[in-house]
C-alpha positions in Angstrom: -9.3 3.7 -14.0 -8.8 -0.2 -13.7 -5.2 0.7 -14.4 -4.5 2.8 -11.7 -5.9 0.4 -9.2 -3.6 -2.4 -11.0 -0.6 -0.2 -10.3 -1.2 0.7 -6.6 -2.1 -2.8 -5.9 1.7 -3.5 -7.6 2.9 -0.6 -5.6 1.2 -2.5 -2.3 3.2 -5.6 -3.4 6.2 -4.4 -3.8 6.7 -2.2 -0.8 5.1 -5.4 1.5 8.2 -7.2 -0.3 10.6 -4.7 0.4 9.7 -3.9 4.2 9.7 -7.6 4.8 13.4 -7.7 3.6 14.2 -5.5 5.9 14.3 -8.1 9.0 16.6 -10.1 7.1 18.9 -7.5 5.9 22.4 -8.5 7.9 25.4 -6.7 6.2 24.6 -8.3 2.7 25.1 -5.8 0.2 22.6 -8.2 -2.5 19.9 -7.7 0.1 20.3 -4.6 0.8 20.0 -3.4 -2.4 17.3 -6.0 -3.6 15.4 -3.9 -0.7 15.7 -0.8 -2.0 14.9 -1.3 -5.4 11.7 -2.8 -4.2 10.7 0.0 -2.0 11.9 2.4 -5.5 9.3 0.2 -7.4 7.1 1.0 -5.2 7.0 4.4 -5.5 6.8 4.4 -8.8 4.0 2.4 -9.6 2.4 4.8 -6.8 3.3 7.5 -8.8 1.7 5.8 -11.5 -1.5 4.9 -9.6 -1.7 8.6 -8.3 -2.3 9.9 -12.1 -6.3 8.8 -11.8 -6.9 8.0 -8.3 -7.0 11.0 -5.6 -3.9 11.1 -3.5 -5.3 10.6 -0.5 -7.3 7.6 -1.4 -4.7 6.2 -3.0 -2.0 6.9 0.1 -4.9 5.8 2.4 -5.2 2.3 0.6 -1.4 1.7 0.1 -0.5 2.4 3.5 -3.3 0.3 5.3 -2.6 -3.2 2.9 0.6 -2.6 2.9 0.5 -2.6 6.9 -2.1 -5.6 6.8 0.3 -7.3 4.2 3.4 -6.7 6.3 1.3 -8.2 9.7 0.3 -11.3 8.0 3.7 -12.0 6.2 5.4 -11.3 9.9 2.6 -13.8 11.2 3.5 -16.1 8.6 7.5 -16.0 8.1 8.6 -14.5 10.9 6.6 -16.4 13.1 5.8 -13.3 14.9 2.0 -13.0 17.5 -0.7 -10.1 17.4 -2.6 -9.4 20.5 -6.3 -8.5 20.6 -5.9 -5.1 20.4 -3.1 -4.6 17.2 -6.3 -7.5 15.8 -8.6 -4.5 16.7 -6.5 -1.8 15.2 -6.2 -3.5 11.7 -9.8 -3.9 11.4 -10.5 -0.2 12.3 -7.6 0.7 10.0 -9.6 -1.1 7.1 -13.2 -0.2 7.8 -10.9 3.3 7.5 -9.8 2.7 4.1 -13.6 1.8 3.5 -15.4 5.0 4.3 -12.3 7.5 2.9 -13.5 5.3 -0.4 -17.3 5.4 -0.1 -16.5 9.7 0.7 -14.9 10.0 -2.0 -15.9 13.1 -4.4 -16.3 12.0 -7.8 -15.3 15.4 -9.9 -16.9 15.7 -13.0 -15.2 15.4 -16.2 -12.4 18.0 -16.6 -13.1 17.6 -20.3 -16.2 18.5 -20.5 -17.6 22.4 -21.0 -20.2 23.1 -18.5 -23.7 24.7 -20.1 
């Protein structure tokens, strides 16, 4: 199960890297396409991740860091500002990600015959 987690946390990397090309994306073909392979990356270590981890947790968590990820890179690089309230979204947006985690069913193994 550590796997999966590896590969959305690569998934989360790679689409972060890919969205932030996206601002700097000005008619070059190179950057274009570096973007897009990312964001294909992306998906496919989602795809990956998705094998063990629930969809929905797993879309939950890759969409929220990824969104997080984005903000503080734009913060960083981009020299772009937050105001109190996007502040106050982000931190709802995580304590989200927290309790779809802690509700999480845990099925019991498939594998097993019940009796």
């Amino acid at each position: 199960m550590f796997k999966n987690w590896l590969f959305l946390f690569v998934a989360i990397i790679f689409e972060v890297c890919g969205v932030s090309l996206m601002k700097q994306i000005d008619e070059n073909w190179l950057k274009y396409s570096t973007m897009c392979c990312m964001i294909a990356i992306s998906y496919y270590f989602m795809a990956l991740a998705i094998r063990k981890i629930p969809v929905a947790i797993a879309y939950a968590v890759w969409e929220v860091l990824g969104l997080i990820l984005v903000v503080l890179f734009s913060l960083v690089v981009f020299g772009e500002s937050l105001s109190y309230w996007q502040i106050f979204a982000m931190i709802l947006a995580g304590c989200g990600i927290l309790l779809i985690n802690l509700g999480e069913v845990h099925e019991e193994n498939p594998n097993k015959e019940n009796g």
